[in-house]
C-alpha positions in Angstrom: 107.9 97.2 109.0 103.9 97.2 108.5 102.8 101.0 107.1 99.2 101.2 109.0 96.7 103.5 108.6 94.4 104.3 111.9 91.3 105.1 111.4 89.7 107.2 114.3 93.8 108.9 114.7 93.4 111.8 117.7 95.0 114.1 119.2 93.9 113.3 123.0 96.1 111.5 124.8 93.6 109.6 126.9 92.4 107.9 123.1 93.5 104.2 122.4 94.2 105.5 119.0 96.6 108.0 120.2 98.8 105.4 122.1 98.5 103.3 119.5 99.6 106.1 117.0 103.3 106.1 119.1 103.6 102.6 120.0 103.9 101.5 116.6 105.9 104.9 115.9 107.9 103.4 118.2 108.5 100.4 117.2 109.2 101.6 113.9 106.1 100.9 112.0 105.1 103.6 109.2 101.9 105.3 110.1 98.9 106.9 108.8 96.3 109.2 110.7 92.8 109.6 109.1 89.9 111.5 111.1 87.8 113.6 111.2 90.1 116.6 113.5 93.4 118.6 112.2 96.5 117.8 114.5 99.8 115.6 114.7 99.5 112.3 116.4 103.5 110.9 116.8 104.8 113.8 114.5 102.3 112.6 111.6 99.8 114.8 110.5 95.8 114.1 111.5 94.2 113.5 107.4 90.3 113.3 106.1 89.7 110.5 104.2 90.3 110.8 100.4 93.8 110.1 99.4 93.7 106.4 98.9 97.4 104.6 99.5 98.4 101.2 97.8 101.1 100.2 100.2 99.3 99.8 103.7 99.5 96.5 105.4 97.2 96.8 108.3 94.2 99.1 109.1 93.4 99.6 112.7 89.9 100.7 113.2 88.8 103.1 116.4 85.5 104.3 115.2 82.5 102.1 115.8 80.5 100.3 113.6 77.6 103.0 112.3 80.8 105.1 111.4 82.7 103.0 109.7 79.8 102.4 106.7 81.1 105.8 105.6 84.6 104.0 105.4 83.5 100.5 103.8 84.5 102.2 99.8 87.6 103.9 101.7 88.7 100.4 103.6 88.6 98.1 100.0 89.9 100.6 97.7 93.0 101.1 100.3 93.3 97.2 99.8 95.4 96.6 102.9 96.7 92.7 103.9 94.3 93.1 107.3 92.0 95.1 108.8 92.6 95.0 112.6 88.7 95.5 115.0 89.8 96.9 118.0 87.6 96.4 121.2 84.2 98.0 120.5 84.7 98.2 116.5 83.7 94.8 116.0 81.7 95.0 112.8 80.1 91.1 111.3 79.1 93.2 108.0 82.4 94.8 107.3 84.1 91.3 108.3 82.2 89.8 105.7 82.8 92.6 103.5 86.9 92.4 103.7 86.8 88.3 103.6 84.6 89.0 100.4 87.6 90.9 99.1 90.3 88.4 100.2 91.4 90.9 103.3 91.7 89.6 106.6 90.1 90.6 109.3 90.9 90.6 112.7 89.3 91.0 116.2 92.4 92.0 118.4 93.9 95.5 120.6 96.7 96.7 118.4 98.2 97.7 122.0 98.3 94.3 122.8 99.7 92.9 119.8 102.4 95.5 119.6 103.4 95.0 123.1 103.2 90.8 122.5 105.7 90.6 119.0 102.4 89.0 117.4 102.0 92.5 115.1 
């Protein structure tokens, strides 16, 4: 299974990142919460950005694009396989950035890949 990290986790269950957090809980897939509020999200604890990992596979952005330039050092130093833009995070610098950097970026809904088999 892909470990992924979600950037933008939270703890309201109306948030894309929420259902995202327990679909891919639920279908097995290690995750990672990183934001800016305190909470579990699918039994996994809600974590500021700091601790770097070396073993994610995908990132799946929820924050926009001004707030992700505070994550651009964050994002390459995790080094993940992809980077997953989410409706509304699409970003042309950070794509750029990550192709630099030979990660590969994609413009799709996590929900909708989970829910396809194409994740």
């Amino acid at each position: 299974m892909k470990r992924t990290l979600i950037i933008g986790a939270s703890t309201n269950p109306m948030r894309y990142a929420y259902k995202a957090a327990h679909m891919l809980k639920g279908k097995g897939h290690e995750i990672i919460n990183i934001g800016i509020k305190k909470g579990p999200v699918a039994g996994v604890e809600i974590e500021l950005p700091g601790k770097i990992y070396d073993d994610v596979h995908t990132i799946t952005l929820y924050i926009g694009p001004p707030l992700q330039k505070g994550y651009y050092d964050y994002i390459l130093q995790t080094n993940p396989k992809r980077v997953v833009f989410n409706p509304g995070t699409e970003n042309d610098e950070l794509e750029l950035l990550l192709k630099e950097n030979g990660i590969e970026a994609e413009e799709a809904c996590t929900l909708v890949m989970l829910s396809t088999g194409q994740y």
